[in-house]
DOLOMAR-968677 format. One record per residue (C-alpha): y, z, x. Coordinates in steps of 0.5 Angstrom, whole numbers, padded with zeros to 4 digits, always signed. Each point is the difference from the previous one (the first is absolute). Layout:
<rs>
YZX;...
</rs>
This chain:
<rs>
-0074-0138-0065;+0001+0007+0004;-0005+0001+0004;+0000-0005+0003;+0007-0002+0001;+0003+0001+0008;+0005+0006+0000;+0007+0000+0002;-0001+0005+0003;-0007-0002+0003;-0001-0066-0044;+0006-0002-0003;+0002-0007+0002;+0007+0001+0002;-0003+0006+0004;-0005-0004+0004;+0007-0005+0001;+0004+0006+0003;-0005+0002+0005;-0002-0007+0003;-0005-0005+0001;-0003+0006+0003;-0003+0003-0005;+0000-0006-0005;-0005-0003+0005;-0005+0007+0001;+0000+0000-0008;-0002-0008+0000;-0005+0001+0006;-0004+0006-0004;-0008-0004-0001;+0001+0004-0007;+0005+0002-0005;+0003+0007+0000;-0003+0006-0004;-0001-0003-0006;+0003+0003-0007;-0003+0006-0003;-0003+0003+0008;+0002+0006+0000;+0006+0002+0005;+0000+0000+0007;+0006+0001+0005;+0003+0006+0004;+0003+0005+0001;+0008-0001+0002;+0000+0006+0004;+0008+0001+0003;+0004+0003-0005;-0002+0006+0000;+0000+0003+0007;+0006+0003+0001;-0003+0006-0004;+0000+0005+0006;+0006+0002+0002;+0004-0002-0007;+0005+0005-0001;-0001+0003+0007;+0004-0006+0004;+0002-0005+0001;-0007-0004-0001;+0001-0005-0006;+0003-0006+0002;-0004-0007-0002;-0003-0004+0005;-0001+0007+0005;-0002+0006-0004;-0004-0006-0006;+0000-0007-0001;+0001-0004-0006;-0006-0005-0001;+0003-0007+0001;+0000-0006-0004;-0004-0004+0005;-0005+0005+0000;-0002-0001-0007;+0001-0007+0000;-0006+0000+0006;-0005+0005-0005;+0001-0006-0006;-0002-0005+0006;-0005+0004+0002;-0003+0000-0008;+0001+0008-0002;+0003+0001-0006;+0004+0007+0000;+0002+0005+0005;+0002+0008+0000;+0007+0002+0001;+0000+0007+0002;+0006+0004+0000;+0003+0006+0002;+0003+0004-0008;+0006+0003+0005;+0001-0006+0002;+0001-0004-0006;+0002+0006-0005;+0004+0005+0005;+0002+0005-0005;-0005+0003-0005;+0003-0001-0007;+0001+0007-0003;+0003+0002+0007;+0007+0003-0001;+0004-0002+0006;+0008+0001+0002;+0004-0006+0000;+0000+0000+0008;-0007+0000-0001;-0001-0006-0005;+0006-0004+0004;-0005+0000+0006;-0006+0000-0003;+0001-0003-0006;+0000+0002-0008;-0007+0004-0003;-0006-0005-0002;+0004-0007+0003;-0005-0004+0004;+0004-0002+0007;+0003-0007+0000;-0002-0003+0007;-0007+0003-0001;-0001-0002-0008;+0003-0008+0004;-0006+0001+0005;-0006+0001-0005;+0003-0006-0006;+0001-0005+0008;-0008+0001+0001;-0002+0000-0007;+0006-0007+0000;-0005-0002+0006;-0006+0001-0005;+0003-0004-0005;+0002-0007+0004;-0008+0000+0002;-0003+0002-0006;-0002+0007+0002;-0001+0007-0002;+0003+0007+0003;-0001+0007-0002;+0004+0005+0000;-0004+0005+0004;+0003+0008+0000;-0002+0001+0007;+0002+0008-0001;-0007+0003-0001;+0003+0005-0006;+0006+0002+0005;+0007-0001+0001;+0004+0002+0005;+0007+0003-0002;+0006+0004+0003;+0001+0008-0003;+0006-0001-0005;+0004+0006+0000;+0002+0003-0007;+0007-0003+0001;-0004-0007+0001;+0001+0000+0007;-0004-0002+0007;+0001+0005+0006;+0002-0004+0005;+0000-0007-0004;+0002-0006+0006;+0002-0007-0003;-0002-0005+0005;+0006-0005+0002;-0005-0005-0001;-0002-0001-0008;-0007-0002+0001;-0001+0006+0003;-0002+0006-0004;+0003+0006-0001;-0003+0006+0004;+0001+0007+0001;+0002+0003+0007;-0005+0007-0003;-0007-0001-0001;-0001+0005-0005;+0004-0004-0004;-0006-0005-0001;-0005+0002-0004;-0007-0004-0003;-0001+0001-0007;-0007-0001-0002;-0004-0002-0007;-0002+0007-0004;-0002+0001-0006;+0004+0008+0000;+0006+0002-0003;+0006-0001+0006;-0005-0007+0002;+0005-0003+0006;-0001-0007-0003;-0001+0000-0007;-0004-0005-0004;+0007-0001-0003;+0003-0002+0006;-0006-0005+0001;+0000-0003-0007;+0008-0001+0001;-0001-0004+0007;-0005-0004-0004;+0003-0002-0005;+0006-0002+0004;-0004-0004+0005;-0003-0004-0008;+0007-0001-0002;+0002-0003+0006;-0006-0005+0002;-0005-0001-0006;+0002-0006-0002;+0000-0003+0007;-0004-0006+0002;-0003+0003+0006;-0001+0006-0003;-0008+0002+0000;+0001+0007-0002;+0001+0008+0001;-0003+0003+0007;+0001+0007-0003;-0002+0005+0005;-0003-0002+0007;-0005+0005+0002;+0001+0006-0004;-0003+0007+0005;-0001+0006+0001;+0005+0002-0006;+0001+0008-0002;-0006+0004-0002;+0000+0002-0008;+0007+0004-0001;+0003-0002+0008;+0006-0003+0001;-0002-0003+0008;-0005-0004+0002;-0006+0003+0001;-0002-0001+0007;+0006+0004+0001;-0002+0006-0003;-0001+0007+0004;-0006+0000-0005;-0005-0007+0000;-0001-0001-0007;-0002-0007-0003;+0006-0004-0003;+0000-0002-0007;-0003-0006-0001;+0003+0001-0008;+0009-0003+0003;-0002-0007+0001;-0002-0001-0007;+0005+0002-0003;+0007-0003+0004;-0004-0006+0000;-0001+0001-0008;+0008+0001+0001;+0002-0006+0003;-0005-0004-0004;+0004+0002-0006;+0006-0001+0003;-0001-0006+0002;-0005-0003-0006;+0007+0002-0004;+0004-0005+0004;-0006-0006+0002;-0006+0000-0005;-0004-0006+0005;+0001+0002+0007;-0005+0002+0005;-0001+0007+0001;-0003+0003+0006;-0003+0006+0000;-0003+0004+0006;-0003+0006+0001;-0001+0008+0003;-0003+0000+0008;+0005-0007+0002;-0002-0004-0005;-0008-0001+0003;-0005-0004-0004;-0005+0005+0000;+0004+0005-0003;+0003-0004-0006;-0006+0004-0004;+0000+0006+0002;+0006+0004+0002;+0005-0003-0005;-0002+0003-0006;+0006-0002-0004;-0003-0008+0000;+0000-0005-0004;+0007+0001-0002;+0003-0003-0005;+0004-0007-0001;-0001-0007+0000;-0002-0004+0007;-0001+0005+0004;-0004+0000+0007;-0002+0004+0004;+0002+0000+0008;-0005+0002+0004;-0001-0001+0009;-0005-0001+0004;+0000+0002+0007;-0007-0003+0005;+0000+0006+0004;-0005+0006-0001;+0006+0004-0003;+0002-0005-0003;+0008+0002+0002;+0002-0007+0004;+0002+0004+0006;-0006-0002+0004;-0002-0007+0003;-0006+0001+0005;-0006-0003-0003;-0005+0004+0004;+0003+0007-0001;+0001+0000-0007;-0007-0003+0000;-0002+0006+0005;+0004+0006-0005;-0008-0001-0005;+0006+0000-0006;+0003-0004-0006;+0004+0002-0004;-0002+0000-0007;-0007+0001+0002;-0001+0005+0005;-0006+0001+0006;+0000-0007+0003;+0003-0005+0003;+0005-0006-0002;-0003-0006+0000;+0001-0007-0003;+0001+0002-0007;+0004+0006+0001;+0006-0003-0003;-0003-0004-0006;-0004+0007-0002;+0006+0004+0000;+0003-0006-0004;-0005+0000-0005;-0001+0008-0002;+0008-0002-0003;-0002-0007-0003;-0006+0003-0005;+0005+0005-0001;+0004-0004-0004;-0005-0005-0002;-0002+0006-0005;+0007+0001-0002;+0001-0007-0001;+0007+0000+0005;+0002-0004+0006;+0000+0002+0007;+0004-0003+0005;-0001+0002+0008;+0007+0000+0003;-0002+0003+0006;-0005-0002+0005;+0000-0002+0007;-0004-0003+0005;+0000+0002+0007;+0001-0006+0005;-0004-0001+0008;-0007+0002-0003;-0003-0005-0005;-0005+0005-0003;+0006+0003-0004;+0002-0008-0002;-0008+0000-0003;+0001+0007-0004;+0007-0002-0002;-0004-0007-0003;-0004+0003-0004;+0006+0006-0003;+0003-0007-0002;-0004-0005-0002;-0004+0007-0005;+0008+0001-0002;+0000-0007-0002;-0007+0000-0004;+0003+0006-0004;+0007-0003-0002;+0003+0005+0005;+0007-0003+0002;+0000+0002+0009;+0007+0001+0003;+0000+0001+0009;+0002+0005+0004;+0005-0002+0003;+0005-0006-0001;+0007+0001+0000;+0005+0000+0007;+0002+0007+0002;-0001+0000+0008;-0006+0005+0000;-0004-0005-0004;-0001-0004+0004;-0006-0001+0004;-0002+0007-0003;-0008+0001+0000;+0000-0003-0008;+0005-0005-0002;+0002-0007-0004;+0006-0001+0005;-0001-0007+0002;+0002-0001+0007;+0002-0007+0004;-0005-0004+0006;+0001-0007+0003;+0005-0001-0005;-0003+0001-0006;+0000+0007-0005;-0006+0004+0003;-0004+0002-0007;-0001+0008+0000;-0008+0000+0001;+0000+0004-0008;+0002-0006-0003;-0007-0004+0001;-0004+0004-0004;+0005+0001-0005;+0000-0007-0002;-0007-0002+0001;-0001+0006-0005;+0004-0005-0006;-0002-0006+0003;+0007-0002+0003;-0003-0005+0006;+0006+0000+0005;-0001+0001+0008;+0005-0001+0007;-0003-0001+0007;+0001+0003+0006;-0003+0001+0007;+0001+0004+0005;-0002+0001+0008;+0002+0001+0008;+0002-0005+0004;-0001+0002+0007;-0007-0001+0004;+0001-0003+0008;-0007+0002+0000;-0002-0004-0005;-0004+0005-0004;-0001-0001-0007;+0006+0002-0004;-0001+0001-0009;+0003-0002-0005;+0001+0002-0007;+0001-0005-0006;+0002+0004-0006;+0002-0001-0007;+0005+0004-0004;-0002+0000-0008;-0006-0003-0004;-0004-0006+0001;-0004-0003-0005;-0005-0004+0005;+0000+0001+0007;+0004-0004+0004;-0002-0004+0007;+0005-0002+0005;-0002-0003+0007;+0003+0002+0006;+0002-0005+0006;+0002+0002+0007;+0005-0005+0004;-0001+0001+0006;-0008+0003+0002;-0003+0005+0000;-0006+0003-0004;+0000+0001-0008;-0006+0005-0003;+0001-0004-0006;+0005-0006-0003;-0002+0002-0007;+0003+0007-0004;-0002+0002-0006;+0005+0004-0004;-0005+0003-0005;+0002+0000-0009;+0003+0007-0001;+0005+0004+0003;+0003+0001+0006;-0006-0004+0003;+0002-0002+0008;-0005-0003+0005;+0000+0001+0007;-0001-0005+0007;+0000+0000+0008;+0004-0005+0005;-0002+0000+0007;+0006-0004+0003;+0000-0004+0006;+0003+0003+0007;+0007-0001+0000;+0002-0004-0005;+0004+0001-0006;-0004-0002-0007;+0003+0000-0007;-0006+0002-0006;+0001-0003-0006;-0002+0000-0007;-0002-0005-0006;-0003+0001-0006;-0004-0002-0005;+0006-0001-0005;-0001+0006-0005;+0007+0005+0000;+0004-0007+0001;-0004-0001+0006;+0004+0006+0004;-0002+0002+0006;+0003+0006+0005;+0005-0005+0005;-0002-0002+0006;-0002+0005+0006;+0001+0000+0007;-0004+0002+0005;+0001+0003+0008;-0004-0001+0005;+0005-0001+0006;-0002+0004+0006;+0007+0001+0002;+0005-0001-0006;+0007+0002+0005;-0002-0006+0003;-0001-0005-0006;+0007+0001-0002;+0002-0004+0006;-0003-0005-0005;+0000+0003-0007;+0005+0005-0001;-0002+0002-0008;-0008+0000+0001;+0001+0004+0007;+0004+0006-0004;-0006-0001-0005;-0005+0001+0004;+0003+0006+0002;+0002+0003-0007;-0008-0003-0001;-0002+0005+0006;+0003+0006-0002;-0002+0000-0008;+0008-0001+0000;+0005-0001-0007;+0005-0005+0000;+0004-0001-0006;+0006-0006+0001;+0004-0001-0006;-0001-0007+0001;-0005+0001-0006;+0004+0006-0004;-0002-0001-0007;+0005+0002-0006;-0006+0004-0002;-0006+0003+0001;-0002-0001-0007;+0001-0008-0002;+0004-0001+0005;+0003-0006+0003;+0003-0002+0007;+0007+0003+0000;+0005-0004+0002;+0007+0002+0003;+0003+0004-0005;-0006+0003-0004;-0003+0007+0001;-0006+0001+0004;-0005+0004-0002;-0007-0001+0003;-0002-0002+0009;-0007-0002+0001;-0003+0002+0006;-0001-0006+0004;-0002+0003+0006;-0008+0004+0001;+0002+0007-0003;-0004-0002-0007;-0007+0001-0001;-0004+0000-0007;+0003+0004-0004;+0006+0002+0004;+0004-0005-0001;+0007+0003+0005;+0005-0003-0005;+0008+0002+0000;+0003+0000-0007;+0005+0002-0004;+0000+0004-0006;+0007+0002-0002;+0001-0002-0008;+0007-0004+0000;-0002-0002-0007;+0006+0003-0004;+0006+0005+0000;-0001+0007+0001;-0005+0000+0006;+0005+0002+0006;+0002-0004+0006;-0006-0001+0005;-0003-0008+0000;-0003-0004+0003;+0001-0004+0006;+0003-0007-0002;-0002-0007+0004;+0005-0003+0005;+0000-0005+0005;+0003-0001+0006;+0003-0007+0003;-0006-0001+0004;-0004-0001-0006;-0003+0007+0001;-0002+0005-0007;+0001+0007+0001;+0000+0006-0005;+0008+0003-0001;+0000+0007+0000;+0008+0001+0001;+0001+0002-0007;+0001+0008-0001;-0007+0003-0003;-0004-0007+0001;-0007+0002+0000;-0005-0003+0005;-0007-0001+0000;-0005+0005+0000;-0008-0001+0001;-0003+0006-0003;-0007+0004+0002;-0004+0005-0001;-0002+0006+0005;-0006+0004+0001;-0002+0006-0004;-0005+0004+0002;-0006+0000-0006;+0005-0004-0004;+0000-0007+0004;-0001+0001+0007;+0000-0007+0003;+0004-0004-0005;-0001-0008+0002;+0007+0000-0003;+0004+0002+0006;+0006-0002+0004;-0003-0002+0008;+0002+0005+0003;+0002+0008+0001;+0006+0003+0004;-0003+0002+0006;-0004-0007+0000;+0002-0005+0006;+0005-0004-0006;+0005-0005+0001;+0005-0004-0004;+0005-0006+0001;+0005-0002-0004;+0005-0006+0000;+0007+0002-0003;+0008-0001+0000;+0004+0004-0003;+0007-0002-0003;+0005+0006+0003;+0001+0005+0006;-0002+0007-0005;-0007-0002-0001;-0004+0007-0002;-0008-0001-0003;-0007-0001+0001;-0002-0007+0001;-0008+0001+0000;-0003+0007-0001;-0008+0003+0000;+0000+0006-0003;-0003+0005-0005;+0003+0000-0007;+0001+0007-0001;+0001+0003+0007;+0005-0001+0005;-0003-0003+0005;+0002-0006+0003;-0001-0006+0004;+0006-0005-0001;+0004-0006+0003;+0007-0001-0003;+0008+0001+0002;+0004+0006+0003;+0008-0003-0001;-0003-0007+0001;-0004+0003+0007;-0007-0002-0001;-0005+0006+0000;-0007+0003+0000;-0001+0007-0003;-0007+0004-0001;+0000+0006-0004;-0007+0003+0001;-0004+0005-0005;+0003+0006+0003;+0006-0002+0000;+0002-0003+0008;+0004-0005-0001;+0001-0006+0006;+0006-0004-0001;+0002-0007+0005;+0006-0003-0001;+0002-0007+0004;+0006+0002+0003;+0004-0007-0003;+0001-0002-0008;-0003-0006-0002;+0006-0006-0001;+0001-0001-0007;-0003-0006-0003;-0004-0001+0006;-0008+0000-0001;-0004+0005+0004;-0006+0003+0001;-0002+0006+0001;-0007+0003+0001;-0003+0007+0001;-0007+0003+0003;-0002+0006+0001;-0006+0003+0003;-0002+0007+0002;+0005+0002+0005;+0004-0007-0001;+0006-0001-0005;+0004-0007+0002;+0005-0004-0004;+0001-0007+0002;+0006-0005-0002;-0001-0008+0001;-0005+0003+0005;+0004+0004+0004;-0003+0007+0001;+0006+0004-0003;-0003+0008+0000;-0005+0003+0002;-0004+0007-0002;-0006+0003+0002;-0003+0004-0007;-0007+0001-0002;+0001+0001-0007;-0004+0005-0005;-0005-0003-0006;+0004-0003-0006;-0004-0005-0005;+0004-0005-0003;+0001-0003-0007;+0005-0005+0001;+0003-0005+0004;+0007-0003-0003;+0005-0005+0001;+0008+0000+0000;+0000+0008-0002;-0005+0006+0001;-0003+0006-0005;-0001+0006+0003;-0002+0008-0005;+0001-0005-0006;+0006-0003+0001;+0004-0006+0003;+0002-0001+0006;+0006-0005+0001;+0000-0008+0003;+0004-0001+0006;+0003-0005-0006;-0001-0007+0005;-0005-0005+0000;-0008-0001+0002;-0003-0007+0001;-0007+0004+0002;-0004+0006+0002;-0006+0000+0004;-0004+0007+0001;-0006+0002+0001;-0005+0006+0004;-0001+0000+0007;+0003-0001+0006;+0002-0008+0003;+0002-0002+0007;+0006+0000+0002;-0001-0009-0001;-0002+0001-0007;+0005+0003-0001;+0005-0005+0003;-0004-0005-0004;+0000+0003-0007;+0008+0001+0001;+0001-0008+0002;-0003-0002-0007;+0003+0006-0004;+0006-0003+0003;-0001-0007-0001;-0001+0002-0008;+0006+0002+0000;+0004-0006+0004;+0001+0003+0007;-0003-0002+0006;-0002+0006+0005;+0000-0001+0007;
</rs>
């Protein structure tokens, strides 16, 4: 995938063991066996290794778990729970071969890159630890060449030098070069002086064979991703980079791929080779723009992708404006429509259906927040399983871009229980896996008595519809006690409350047994007319009410889980992972979950980690960022695109200019404590609105969209091992920091627009890269869009305060 990707400049018993009871219990709870033998496969593509290509060879971006992230064990343990039989592993050529194996290189160059031809030892680890991750669950993976008939190379000098080589202290980290015209892109070509030959080509596979064939998770040869704009007949350069438009030769692909079938067929006659096609890989032209096809070789399959919008590019998720182009791709004037994707597919599947061959669909995503793409991307799926066509999503895998992009399969974490992505619904209906989770969603605020709606959904297949009822413990007015989750994918149900004045009510949910009779938890109700009062008599629902009031997030470590995927209460000394919004911020379809990613799996993957459990001698949990390099949470959004995806439900409640606010209960061990405690912001920007430490001084900082920056720091530090609460508001024209709810600063700012992407706890991230932690201790983070009283303020910091063990006054 390349045109859709963000820029950097813009099951096995022991297994099931390993993992926990979590696991072995969603696989028992299943109404109907996984993917039977003989479906054809079905799985994703474990995006994340190759990422990093954008500034590879130029800098210093090429370290794992920042500039890519290799896919992690539990991931693939999650997709067999799920069903799915094998994935797609995309990787970056560079990374895994960094030196071509006919390049004449000096002996320093060698020394700090390596010797011609041999695969990198930490990124070869990498590739045989997810293919090892396969293997213990009793899946496949591809080997996906994710290069698109490319590879970028520094300029070998006659003497086998580098101009400007750097060797980066950190051996993760790449060498670069300090001169930029020492990097070139080589290119596919069939012209005498080709910058990368089909011998080059043919080596690398042939490597890739000798090292993994034999594999018990090996599932085959990816060879070349979306192979485009490629010389014209005679050129050396891409064709789109030509003074002169010209068409490009669609005769290149044929024959490296004919190449690298030979090289590896000499090596392994029975694995997999996939094979894909000129113009990215696209169905519709599989039989038309790839006049070399079929190629010869035993078990061949052509790889195509199918994308649902009009151009079917995959850049583009508003609905009704790619409806609005009157375009489809493939078939000309008019426009997209329910079988759109399915169309697309099928002028590839009658392709080699004449020929006899097989078809493997290893590219196809489904837009979320608008069904009507889920009803076009069932029918492409089920007509893929009709024709024996094997279907992989895009995207799975961990890179932080990937996640909650428009179209993903990356789960996420709600009400303590992993947040199946919408894709895998209509996924496992389509080979008949019957495996769902509930959830529901709502406000919580209403003095007015006004009806308040809420959503009961699930994530998954069902085989039958689902009836739960739905009971109020305290009055009010029910629109219905009976929901009906209806049989199929992704299927919900909504109802109304209409509380009673001034009285706190607790919903709560019993089924008719099926999915092992789980219902989404209980869920509390506020209809208080005054809840600072009602902390006179019950502090926690006060404070709740006021969360309920503002839509407000609240993540407490008390119910951190070591994973966000088959994870378990984290007791003192494990990882955390994952933190449910137990707050009001979440809707349907938005869950705000706070997770970490950072693969720890094995050597070779750098110094960040995960915060670890503790617990204090008052018997209170909190998360433990003292560690250097320790990574925090991240909740991870979308932001608005005009004609792309203007008003994604997927965001982070509020932007820099909004009325925000943020409360977090903390300590920290020392008197030097520098770092972000809570952070909104925008991945790829420098604007900020951020909680955290200034030598153990609290702080509040805003960095707006044009660069004004407002900073208030209390005068006094915080004492060590001591808790604390610290809280910012902002509004236009007013900027506060309070400590133990005492006003210490003060600032009159209005700042300029700057939508968020993202909301962290114990670090930041800002233009692409980590902010450090304030290396101490968070027991829990309130925050959330507008502007409270200075009372619902106090009140919110009494019970944050009382999570963590400390009484204010």
């Amino acid at each position: 995938m390349h045109r859709r990707e963000f820029s950097q400049a813009a099951v096995a018993a022991g297994a099931l063991a390993a993992f926990g009871p979590f696991m072995a219990a969603r696989l028992a709870g299943a109404a109907t066996p996984l993917a039977a033998a003989g479906t054809p496969a079905m799985g994703t593509n474990l995006s994340g290794m190759e990422w990093a290509k954008p500034g590879l060879r130029r800098n210093t971006s090429s370290a794992p778990n920042i500039h890519f992230t290799v896919p992690r064990k539990v991931d693939v343990a999650y997709l067999a729970s799920c069903g799915f039989t094998k994935n797609r592993l995309p990787i970056q050529w560079e990374l895994l071969q960094p030196m071509l194996h006919d390049t004449v290189a000096n002996t320093a160059v060698k020394a700090a890159i390596g010797n011609p031809g041999v695969f990198h030892a930490a990124y070869e680890s990498y590739i045989t630890g997810v293919l090892d991750a396969h293997a213990a669950v009793g899946m496949k993976c591809i080997i996906d060449n994710h290069n698109y008939g490319r590879y970028q190379d520094f300029r070998f000098q006659a003497d086998g030098s580098v101009l400007g080589l750097v060797v980066p202290s950190d051996p993760l980290v790449r060498p670069y070069t300090s001169d930029a015209s020492q990097v070139q892109v080589r290119i596919f070509s069939l012209a005498p002086g080709a910058t990368l030959k089909q011998s080059q080509f043919a080596d690398f596979w042939a490597r890739a064979a000798t090292k993994w064939k034999s594999h018990p998770g090996f599932g085959g040869y990816g060879l070349m991703n979306e192979p485009h704009d490629l010389p014209k007949p005679g050129g050396l350069i891409a064709s789109n980079e030509e003074t002169v438009t010209g068409g490009e030769d669609l005769a290149i692909v044929a024959a490296y791929s004919q190449a690298a079938i030979n090289a590896i067929r000499a090596i392994d006659p029975v694995n997999p080779i996939y094979v894909g096609g000129n113009q990215y890989s696209a169905a519709i032209s599989l039989g038309t723009k790839n006049p070399g096809f079929p190629l010869t070789g035993a078990n061949l399959v052509y790889e195509v992708h199918v994308y649902l919008d009009a151009f079917g590019s995959g850049a583009s998720f508003d609905y009704d404006t790619e409806v609005a182009k009157n375009y489809s791709a493939g078939f000309g004037v008019g426009p997209i429509k329910a079988s759109t994707g399915m169309d697309r597919l099928k002028i590839a599947a009658d392709w080699v259906q004449a020929r006899g061959a097989k078809l493997a669909l290893t590219e196809i995503g489904m837009p979320i927040d608008d069904l009507r793409w889920q009803v076009m991307f069932t029918q492409a799926v089920n007509y893929a399983r009709q024709v024996n066509c094997e279907v992989y999503s895009w995207m799975g895998g961990n890179h932080w871009p990937i996640h909650n992009y428009a179209i993903n399969h990356v789960p996420g974490w709600h009400q303590n229980r992993t947040l199946e992505p919408l894709v895998s619904g209509p996924m496992k209906a389509a080979v008949g896996i019957v495996q769902a989770t509930l959830y529901d969603d709502g406000p919580g605020y209403s003095p007015a008595g006004a009806p308040l709606t809420f959503t009961v959904y699930a994530r998954g297949n069902l085989a039958q519809s689902v009836r739960l009822t739905v009971a109020s413990n305290n009055g009010g007015t029910l629109s219905k006690t009976s929901l009906v989750i209806p049989a199929g994918a992704n299927g919900q149900d909504t109802f109304t409350f209409t509380p009673a004045a001034n009285r706190v009510t607790t919903l709560t949910y019993t089924s008719d047994g099926q999915l092992s009779g789980q219902v989404p938890p209980p869920r509390k109700v506020f209809s208080l007319t005054d809840p600072v009062a009602h902390a006179a008599s019950n502090l926690a629902d006060a404070a709740l009410a006021i969360i309920a009031k503002y839509s407000a997030c609240k993540w407490d470590m008390t119910q951190g889980y070591t994973d966000y995927m088959l994870g378990t209460v984290a007791a003192a000394g494990q990882a955390v992972r994952a933190v449910s919004d137990s707050g009001y911020g979440s809707s349907a379809g938005n869950a705000m979950e706070m997770i970490n990613w950072i693969n720890r799996d094995g050597p070779n993957m750098g110094t960040m980690a995960p915060p670890v459990m503790r617990i204090n001698a008052g018997g209170k949990k909190y998360s433990d960022h003292s560690v250097y390099d320790t990574a925090g949470f991240w909740c991870k959004k979308s932001t608005p695109m005009a004609g792309i995806q203007p008003n994604p439900k997927n965001r982070v409640p509020y932007n820099i200019e909004d009325p925000h606010f943020a409360l977090a209960a903390v300590s920290i061990p020392g008197t030097t404590n520098t770092g972000v405690v809570f952070q909104a912001s925008k991945t790829e920007e420098l604007y900020t609105s951020d909680l955290g430490f200034t030598n153990s001084q609290p702080h509040a900082k805003w960095v707006d969209s044009r660069g004004q920056t407002v900073q208030l720091i209390s005068a006094a530090k915080l004492a060590a091992g001591v808790p604390a609460v610290m809280a910012l508001t902002s509004a236009p024209g007013a900027q506060r920091l309070r400590v133990n709810s005492v006003q210490v600063g003060a600032a009159s700012a209005t700042l300029a627009p700057g939508v968020c992407s993202q909301m962290l706890i114990g670090w930041g991230y800002l233009s692409y890269y980590p902010r450090g932690s304030f290396r101490g201790h968070i027991y829990a983070v309130i925050a959330g869009k507008g502007a409270p009283t200075v009372a619902e303020l106090a009140v919110l910091e009494k019970y944050l305060a009382s999570v963590a063990g400390v009484t204010l006054t």
